[in-house]
N, C-alpha and C positions, 0 to 999 in steps of 0.2 A: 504494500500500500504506500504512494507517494503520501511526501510530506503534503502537500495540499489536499488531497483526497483525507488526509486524516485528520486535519484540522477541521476540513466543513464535517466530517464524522462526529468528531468528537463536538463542534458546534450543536449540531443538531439535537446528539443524542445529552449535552447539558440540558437546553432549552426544554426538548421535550421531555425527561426526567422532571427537571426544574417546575416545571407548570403542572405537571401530575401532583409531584406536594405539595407544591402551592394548597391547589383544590384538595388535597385532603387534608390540611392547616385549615380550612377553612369550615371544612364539613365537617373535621371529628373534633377540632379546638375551638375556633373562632365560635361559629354556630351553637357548640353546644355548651359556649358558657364555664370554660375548665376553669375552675380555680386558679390564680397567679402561680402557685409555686409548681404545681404540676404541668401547668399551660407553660411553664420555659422546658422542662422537663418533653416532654408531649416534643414541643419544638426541635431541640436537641438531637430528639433522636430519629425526627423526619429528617433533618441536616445531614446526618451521620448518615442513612439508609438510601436518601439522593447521592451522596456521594459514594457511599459504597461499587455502582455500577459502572461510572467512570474509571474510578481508581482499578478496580480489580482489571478494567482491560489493558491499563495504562502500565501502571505499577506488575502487575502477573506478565505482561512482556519480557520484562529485564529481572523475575525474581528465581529460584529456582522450583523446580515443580512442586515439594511441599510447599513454598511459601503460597505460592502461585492458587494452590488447592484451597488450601487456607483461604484466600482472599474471595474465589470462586465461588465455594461451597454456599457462603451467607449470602452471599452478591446475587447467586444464581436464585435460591430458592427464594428470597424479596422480590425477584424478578419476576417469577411466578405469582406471589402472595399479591404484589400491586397490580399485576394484572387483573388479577380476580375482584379485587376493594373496588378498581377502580368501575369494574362490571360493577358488581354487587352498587356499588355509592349513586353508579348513573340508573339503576332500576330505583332507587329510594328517590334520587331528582323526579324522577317521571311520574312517580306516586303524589309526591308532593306536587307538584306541577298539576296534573290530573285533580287533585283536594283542591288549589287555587282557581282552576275553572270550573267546578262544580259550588265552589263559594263554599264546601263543606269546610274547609281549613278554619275561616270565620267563624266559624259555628266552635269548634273544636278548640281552637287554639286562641280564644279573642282577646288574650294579653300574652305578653312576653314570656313570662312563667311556664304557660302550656304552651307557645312559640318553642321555647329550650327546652322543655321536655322531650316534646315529639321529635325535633332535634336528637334527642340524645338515644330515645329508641331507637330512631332509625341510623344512626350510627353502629350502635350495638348490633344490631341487626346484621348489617354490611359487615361488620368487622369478625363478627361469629361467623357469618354463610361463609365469607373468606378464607377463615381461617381451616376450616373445617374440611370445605373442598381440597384445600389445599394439602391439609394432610391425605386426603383419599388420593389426591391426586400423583403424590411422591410414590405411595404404596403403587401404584399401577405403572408408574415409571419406573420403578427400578425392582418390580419382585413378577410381573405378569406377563415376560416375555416369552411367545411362545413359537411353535410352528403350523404358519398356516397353510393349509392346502386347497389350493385351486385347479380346478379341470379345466383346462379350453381345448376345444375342438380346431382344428387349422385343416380346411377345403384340400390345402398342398399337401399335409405330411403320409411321405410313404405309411404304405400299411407296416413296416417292417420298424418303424423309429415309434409306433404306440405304445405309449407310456413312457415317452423321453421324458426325463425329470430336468429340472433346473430349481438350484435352490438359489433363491435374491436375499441377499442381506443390503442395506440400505443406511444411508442415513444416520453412521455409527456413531460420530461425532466424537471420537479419541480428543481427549481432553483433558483440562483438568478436575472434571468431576467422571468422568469415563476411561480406565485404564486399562491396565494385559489385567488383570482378573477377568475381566467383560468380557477380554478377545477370546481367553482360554474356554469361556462358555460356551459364545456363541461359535468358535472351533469346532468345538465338540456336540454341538446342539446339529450344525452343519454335514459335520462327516456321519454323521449317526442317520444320515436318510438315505446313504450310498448316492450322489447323485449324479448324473450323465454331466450335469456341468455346474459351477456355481459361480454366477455373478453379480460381483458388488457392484453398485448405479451409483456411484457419487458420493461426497461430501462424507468420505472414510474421515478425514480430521480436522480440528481444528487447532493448529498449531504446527511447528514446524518439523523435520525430521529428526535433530536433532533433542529438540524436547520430548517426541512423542515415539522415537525408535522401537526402545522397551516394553512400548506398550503396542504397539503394531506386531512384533517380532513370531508371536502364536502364528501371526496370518499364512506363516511358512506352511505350515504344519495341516494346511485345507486340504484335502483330496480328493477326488471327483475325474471319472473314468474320460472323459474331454476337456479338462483340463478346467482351471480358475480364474474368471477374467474381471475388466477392471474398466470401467468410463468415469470419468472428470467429472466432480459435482463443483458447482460454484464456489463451494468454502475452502477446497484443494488450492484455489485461485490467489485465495488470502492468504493459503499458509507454505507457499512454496513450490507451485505444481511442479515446475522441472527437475526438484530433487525429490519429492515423491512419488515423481515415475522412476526415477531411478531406484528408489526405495523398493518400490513393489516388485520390479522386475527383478530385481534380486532375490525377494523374497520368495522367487520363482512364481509371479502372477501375470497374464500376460495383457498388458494394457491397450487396449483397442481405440486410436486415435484418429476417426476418420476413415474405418477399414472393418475386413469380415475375414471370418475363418469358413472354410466349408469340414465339416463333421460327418461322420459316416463314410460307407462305402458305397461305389460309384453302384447307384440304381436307387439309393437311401441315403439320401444327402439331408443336410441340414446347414442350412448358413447361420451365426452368432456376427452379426453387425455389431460395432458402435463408435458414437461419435462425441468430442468435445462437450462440455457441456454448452445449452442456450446462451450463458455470458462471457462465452470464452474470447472472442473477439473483441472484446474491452481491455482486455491483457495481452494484444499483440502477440510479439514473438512465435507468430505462424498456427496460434488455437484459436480455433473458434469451431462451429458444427460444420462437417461438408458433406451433409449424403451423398451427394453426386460422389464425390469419390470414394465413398463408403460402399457403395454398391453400383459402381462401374463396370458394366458389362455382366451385371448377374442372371444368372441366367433365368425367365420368367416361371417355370415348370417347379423351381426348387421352392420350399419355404427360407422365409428368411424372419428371424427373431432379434428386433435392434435395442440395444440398450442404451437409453437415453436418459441422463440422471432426472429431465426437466417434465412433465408431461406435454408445455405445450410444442414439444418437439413433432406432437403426432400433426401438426397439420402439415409440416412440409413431410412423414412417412406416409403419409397416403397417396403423394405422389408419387410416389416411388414405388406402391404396390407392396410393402412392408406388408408382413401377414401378423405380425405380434410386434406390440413395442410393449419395453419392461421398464417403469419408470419410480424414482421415489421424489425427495425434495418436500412435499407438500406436510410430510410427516401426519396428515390426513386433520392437519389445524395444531394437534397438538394439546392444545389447553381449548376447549369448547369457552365461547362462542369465535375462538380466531377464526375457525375452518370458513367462516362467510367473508372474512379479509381476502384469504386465500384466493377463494373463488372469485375475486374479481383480477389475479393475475394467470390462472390456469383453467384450462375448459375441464379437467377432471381434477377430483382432492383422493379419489380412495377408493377401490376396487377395481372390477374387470367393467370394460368399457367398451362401445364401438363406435367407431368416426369413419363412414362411409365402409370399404372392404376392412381395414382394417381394426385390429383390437387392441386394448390394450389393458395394463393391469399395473393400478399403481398402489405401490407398498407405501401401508400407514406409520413405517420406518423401523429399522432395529434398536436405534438407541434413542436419543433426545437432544434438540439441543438447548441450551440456555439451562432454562430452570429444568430442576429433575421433576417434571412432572408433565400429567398424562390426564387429561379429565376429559369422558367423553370417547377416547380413539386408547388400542392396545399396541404397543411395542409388535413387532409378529419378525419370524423367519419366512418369506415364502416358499414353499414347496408345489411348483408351477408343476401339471401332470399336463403334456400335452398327448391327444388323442387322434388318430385320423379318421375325416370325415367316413371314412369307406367301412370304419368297423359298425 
């Protein structure tokens, strides 16, 4: 990330921080009337928890990975937590709002005293739902990871490749709340389905190679009768892509940049596409998506299965006659209610889909990123079972 690109980041992400506690200084202090000595208190520690999410990306850059962890762990799961208050505080605005045009508020509240009251329930209220969710929501990020299986049917696939497996891991986000304990699971979670192939869609890490070696190093250890392959998520972008392809291919994984393998033998073929991720031409130095030379002279008779970390990569795979694309990124929202943010940047957030001939299947992700939490959507492995139409 250039020095300018990180200043208007780091801009942004003050201002918006900044104006989120604002508004909850306003709604759980100002509004409900705290007492002086707890109302500096109360303050304090919105101060500390607005800063927290800067600092930790700031400072966890240059610290080492415990420090880094440390600074993460509280940063991340606030991260979550304000998300949520900040839902929860805007349904109690809309109640109240709704009470002032029905004139009930008048009726209810017609001095200041029950003004601050209902103020203060309805803070409690938002700060309970929040907090609560939030704990359900940790539990389902980091204990409910599972493997999911899906059937798709493909018009192309020989009779003889029925019941080719592929298992998608997605979305891992190695980090510093996600480390080799995760990798060793989901290693073993992986080779425990035997599968024809396993590919990861993107946004394996966030952080560099260096920081995150030890923690990647399981990924050796994948195994899968056609091998274990690998496409660019956007976050690879931020943490170094040219030396975490060299990482992976060491690690013996083979990284598909704008290009296909053909699998099987000649009469039972199967192509494995993939390309760059969707923002990779913002980072120069020759990445960005290229079907055209991903599937240059393929031949139309074969299936072909593209891994694309972005979903909305499927509108330019349908020109191209793509029979499956396999996508993650959306994390399927994540924390409910994001998934409708989502939806205004991808035509799919989560499962199997279809856009014209082609299908597609987007994984609700393997791991998480930011806060450790999950509300609404499950961590999953996929295990894609593809079928030909002819059985």
């Amino acid at each position: 990330m250039t020095t300018t690109r990180l200043l208007v980041f780091l801009s942004v992400v003050f201002t918006l921080v900044g104006s989120i506690h604002f508004y909850f200084w306003v709604r759980l202090v100002k509004n409900t009337q705290v007492p002086v000595p707890y109302r500096v208190w109360f303050g304090a520690s919105l101060v500390a928890l607005a800063l927290s999410l800067p600092l930790a990306f700031i400072a966890g850059r240059a610290a080492s990975p415990t420090v880094r962890a440390a600074l993460a762990w509280p940063a991340f799961v606030w991260m979550g937590l304000m998300f949520l208050l900040l839902v929860a505080l805007a349904v109690t605005d809309l109640l109240r709002l709704g009470l002032h045009l029905t004139t009930a508020l008048d009726m209810l509240a017609p001095n200041p005293e029950r003004r601050t009251l209902l103020a203060r329930i309805l803070g409690v209220f938002a700060g309970g739902t929040a907090g609560l969710l939030g704990g359900y929501g940790m539990t389902q990020a980091l204990a409910q990871l599972h493997v999911k299986e899906v059937r798709v049917s493909l018009a192309k696939l020989p009779i003889q490749l029925n019941g080719f497996s592929i298992v998608q891991m997605t979305d891992i986000h190695f980090g510093p709340t996600i480390g080799r304990s995760f990798a060793e699971k989901i290693v073993a979670m992986a080779n425990a389905q035997s599968p024809d192939v396993i590919a990861i869609t993107g946004d394996l890490v966030d952080g560099s190679v260096e920081e995150l070696r030890h923690a990647a190093a399981p990924l050796s250890q994948l195994r899968a009768k056609h091998g274990v392959y690998f496409v660019t998520g956007n976050h690879e972008y931020y943490s170094g892509v040219d030396p975490w392809i060299a990482e992976l291919t060491r690690l013996g994984i083979r990284v598909l940049r704008n290009e296909r393998v053909v699998l099987g033998e000649l009469g039972a073929q199967i192509a494995i596409a993939g390309v760059d991720d969707a923002s990779a031409h913002r980072f120069g130095d020759g990445h960005g998506t290229d079907l055209a030379a991903a599937l240059d002279k393929h031949p139309a008779h074969m299936p072909v299965v593209l891994l694309a970390h972005q979903p909305k990569t499927i509108r330019q795979a349908v020109k191209f006659g793509v029979d499956l694309q396999i996508s993650g990124h959306t994390h399927a929202g994540q924390i409910w209610p994001f998934s409708y943010l989502v939806k205004l940047d991808q035509p799919f957030i989560v499962g199997l889909h279809q856009l014209e001939q082609t299908q597609i299947y987007v994984s609700s992700g393997t791991g998480y990123w930011g806060p450790p939490l999950r509300l609404g959507t499950q961590a999953e492995i996929t295990k894609i079972i593809l079928s030909s139409a002819a059985t």
